[in-house]
N, C-alpha and C positions, 0 to 999 in steps of 0.2 A: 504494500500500500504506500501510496506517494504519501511525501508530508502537505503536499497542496487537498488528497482526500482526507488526511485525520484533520487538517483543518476545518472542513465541508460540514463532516463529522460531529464535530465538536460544536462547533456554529448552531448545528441542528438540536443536539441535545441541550443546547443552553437555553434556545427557544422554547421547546418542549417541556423544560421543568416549569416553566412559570404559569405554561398554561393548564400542567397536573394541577397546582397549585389552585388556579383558580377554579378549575373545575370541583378539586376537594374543599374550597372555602365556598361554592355556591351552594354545597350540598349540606351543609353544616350551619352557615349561618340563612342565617330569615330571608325567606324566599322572597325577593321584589317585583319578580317578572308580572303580576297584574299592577301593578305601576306604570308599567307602560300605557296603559289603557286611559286616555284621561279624564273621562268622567269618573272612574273608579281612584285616578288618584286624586281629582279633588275632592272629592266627597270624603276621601282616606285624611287627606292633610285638615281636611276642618271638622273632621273629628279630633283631630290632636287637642284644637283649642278649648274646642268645644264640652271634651269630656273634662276638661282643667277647669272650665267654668261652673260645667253643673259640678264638680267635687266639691270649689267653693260654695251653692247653696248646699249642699251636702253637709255641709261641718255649718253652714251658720243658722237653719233653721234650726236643731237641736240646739244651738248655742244659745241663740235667742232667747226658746224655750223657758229654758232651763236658767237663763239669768230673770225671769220675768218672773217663772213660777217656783222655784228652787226645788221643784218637784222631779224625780226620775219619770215617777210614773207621767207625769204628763208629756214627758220626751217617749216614750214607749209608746204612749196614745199617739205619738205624728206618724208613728210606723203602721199604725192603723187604718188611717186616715189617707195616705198614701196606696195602702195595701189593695184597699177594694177600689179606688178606683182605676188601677191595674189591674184589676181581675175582669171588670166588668167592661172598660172600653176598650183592656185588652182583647177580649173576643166579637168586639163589637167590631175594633179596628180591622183587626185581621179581614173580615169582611168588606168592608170600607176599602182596603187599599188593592183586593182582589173585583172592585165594582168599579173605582175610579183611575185617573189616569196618577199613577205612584208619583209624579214628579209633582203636579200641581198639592197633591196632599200631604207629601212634604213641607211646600211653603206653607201651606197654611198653617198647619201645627207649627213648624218651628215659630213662626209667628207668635203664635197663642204662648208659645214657653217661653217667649221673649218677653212678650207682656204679661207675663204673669210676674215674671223676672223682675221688671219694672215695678209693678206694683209691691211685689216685695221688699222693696228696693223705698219706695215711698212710704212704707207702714213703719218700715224701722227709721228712715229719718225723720219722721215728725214724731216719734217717739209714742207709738202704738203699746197698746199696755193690756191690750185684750188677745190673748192666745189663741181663742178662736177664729179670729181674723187668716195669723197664721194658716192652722188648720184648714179654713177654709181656701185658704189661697195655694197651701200645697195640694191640695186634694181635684182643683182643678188647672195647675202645673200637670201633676202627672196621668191626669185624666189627655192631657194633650199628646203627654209624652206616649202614653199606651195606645194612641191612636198612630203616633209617628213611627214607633220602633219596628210594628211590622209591611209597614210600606218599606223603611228601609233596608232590612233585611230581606223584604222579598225581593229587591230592587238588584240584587249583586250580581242574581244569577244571568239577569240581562247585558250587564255591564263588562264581563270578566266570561273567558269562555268556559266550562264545564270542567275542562282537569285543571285551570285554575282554581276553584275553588276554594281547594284547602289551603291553598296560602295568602288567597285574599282573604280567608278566615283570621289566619293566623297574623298577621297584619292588624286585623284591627282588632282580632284579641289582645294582641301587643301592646297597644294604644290603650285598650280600657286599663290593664295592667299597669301601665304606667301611670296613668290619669288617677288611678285608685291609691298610689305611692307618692306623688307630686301634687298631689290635688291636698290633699288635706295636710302635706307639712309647708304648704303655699299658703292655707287659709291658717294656721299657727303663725306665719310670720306677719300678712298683713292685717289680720285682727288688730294689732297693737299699732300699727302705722296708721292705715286707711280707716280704722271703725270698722266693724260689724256691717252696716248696710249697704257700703260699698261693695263686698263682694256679691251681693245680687245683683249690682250695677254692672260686675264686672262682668257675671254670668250673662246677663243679657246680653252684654256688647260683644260675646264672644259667637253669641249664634248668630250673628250676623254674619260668618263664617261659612256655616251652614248653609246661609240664606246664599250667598256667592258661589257655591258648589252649585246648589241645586237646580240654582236660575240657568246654570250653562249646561245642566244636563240634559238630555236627550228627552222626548216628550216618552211618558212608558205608559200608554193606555193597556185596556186588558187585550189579554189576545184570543180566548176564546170567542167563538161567534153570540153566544148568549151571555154578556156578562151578567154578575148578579148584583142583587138590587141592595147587596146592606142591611135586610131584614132579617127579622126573629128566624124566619124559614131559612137562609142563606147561610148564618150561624149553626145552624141544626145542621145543614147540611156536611159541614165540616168536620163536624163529630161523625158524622155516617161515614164519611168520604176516609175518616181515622181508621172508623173498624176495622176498615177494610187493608189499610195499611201494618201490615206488620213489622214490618222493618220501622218504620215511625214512631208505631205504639212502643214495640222494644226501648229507641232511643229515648222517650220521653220515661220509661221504666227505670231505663239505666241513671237518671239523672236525676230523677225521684228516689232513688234507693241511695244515692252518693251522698245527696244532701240531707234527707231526713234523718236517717241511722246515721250519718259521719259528718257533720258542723256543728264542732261542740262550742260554739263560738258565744254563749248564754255561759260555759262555764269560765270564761277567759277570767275574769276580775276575779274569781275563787282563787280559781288556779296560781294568777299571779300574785295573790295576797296570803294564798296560805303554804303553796308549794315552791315560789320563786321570788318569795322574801320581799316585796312591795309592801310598803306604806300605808297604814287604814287608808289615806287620802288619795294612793294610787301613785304610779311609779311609773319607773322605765321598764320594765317587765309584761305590765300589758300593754303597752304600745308595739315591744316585739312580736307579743304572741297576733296583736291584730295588724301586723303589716308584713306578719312570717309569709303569708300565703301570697299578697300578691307579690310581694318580692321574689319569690320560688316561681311563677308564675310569669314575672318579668323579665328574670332571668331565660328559663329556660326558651321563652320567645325568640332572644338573638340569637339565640342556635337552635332554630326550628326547621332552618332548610329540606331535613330528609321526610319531614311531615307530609309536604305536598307531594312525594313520592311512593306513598303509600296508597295501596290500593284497598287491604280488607279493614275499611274502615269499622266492620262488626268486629273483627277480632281486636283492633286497636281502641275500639273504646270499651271494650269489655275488659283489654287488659290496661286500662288507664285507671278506670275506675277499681279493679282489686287494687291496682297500685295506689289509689287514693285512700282506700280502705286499711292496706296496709300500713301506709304513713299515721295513718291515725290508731292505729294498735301502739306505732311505736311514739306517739307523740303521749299518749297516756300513761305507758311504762316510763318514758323520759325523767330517770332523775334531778338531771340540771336542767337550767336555761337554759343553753345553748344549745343544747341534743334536742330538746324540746322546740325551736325555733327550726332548728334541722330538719328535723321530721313535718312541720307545719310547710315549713320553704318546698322539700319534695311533694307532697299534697299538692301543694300550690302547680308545680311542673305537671304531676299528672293529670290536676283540673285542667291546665290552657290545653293539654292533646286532646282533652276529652273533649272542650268546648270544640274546637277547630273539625275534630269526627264527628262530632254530631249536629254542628252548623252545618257542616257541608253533605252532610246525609238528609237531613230536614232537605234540603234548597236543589238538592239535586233529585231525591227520589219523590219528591211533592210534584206535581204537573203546576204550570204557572197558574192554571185557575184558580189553584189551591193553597199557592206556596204563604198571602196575607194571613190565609184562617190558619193553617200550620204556624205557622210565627205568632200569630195570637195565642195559641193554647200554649205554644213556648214559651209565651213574656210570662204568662200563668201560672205554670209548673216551675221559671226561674223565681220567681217573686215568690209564691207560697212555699217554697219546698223549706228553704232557709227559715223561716217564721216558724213552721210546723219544728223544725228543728230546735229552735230554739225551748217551745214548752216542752217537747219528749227528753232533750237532753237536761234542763232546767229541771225536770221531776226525777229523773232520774241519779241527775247529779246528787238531788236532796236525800236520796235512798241509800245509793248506795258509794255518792264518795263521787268527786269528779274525775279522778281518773280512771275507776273502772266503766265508768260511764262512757268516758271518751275512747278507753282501748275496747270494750266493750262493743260500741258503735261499731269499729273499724271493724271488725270480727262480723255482724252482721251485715255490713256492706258487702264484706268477698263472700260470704255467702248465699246471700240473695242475690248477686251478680251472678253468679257460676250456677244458682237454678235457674236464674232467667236466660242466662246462656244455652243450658241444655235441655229446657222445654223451648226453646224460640232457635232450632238450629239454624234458620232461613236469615235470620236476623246475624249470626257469626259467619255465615258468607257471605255476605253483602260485601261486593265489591263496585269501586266507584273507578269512573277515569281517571285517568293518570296522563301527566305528560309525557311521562318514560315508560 
């Protein structure tokens, strides 16, 4: 061999390793390829703001609350109040955005949560002293939000082709993750700067974000020939249109059993006052244990790449979910802090694969007639499942001790997944597009 070919040679391999490289860094870190798509990435980038904003009413409605009334319980009543009217315009919605055109019902809601925002915004600076007011203005905030969320989520599948999916999931799982980490140690630092009612001001001027997504997005009427009408019967119909789905019903099963048997999230102030040494008045200890998860959840998102390469999304969320079960077996045995934040951070990683499989199972095996009323019973089953969690693990703690409550849980988690598993075989084959 000449030395002019070990040159050629050499030239060749040096080119060659950078692009192993990038191929092994696409596959590992967060899939961006539905990024390219730009309706999908502006709707993506104004979620960024947007989830930062509502984190901020997040932390100052209970704050409010709770400086007004010095009552717990009346901060536990706004989770009420919030509650049903997600439940109810939740399924109302879902209807709504499978009858109208998704784009136009976008603005209007983000609208509505904007002024509501504002109003918010206006009760605490003239210095409102009546909590009900509150209440009533969160209860028709989220009554907007439970109408928007399932236009928007049924809205991806249009935007983003098919084996994208799961990494447009995982994407804007990423985002709430983060929003959920940034959002509320943003609203601890500007409390003390801006006041309290600024951040509803803030939240408001940040869906105007939204409002610039949605206006450049593509008009998304329905596409069946008989759309439906939004009524009582149309709603019905979606529950019919479930029976029938099995792979669906399974998903929404799996995600009912992770959260009710395993968020022990009612014993957290126990746990870190009697197990991880906090202060009657509360400490550094439960701030960990409540930002273990989305942090574990955040994390794992920037190296989510090989997710949207998977295809048996039954057997990936099946084995997400024991692995969220498991996490919380060992978050209950956890002697220290910090094993205990361990265990909550992995939970946290198994929940985001879980969310991204079964987002993209919903929105891919739903037909587009269907995909708003699916996403309604979804906002449903995510809003009630954690609350219900909250009283089983709350009575339970009191019986028999928060940790065996909480290992306890996890224990029933992998085992009611792995009988839903092997009565629903149809549901652990389910396989979805892939780009590879």
């Amino acid at each position: 061999m000449t030395g002019r070919g070990v040159d050629e040679q050499v030239d060749s391999e040096s080119a060659e390793t950078p692009r192993r490289r990038r191929g092994l860094a696409s596959r590992v870190v967060i899939d961006t390829r539905p990024l390219r798509y730009a309706a999908f990435r502006r709707l993506w980038l104004s979620g960024i703001v947007t989830i930062l904003g509502s984190q901020l009413t997040t932390v100052a409605v209970p704050k409010q609350i709770y400086d007004l009334t010095g009552s717990s319980g009346y901060v536990g009543l706004a989770s009420l109040f919030g509650l049903v009217p997600l439940v109810v315009f939740g399924l109302w919605g879902g209807a709504v955005a499978d009858a109208v055109d998704r784009r136009k019902l976008m603005l209007v809601t983000s609208v509505g949560i904007a002024l509501t925002s504002v109003l918010l915004w206006a009760q605490a600076a003239v210095g409102n002293s009546s909590v009900w007011v509150i209440f009533g203005l969160l209860a028709l905030q989220q009554a907007f939000a439970a109408v928007n969320m399932p236009a928007r989520s049924a809205s991806v599948p249009r935007l983003v082709p098919a084996e994208m999916l799961p990494a447009a999931n995982a994407l804007s799982s990423t985002v709430m993750q983060l929003g959920a980490v940034v959002g509320p140690l943003l609203a601890g630092v500007l409390i003390p700067v801006l006041g309290l009612p600024v951040l509803y001001l803030l939240d408001a001027v940040a869906l105007s974000a939204v409002l610039w997504a949605v206006l450049r997005m593509p008009p998304l009427p329905p596409l069946g020939e008989t759309p439906s009408r939004a009524g009582l019967r149309d709603v019905l119909a979606g529950f019919r249109y479930l029976a029938t789905q099995g792979v669906l019903l399974a998903s929404f099963l799996a995600d009912i059993i992770a959260m009710v048997f395993g968020s022990p999230r009612a014993l957290f102030p126990e746990m870190a006052q009697s197990l991880f040494g906090d202060p009657p008045g509360g400490g550094s200890a439960l701030g960990w244990l409540y930002g273990a998860i989305p942090l574990g959840a955040l994390a794992f998102g920037l190296v989510s790449g090989w997710v949207s390469r998977i295809s048996r999304h039954g057997v990936g969320l099946t084995a997400a979910v024991c692995a969220w079960g498991l996490a919380m077996v060992g978050f209950g045995l956890a002697p220290t802090l910090p094993l205990a934040v361990l265990c909550l951070a992995i939970a946290g990683a198994a929940d985001f694969v879980s969310m991204v499989f079964r987002g993209s199972m919903l929105q891919e095996a739903a037909t587009d007639e269907m995909r708003g009323r699916m996403q309604g019973v979804f906002i449903v089953v995510v809003a009630g499942g954690p609350r219900l969690a909250d009283v089983l693990h709350g009575a339970a703690g009191a019986a028999v001790g928060p940790s065996v409550a909480s290992a306890g849980g996890g224990v029933l988690v992998i085992v009611f997944m792995l009988l839903s598993a092997a009565c629903l075989p149809a549901f652990v084959r389910y396989r979805a597009a892939t780009a590879d």
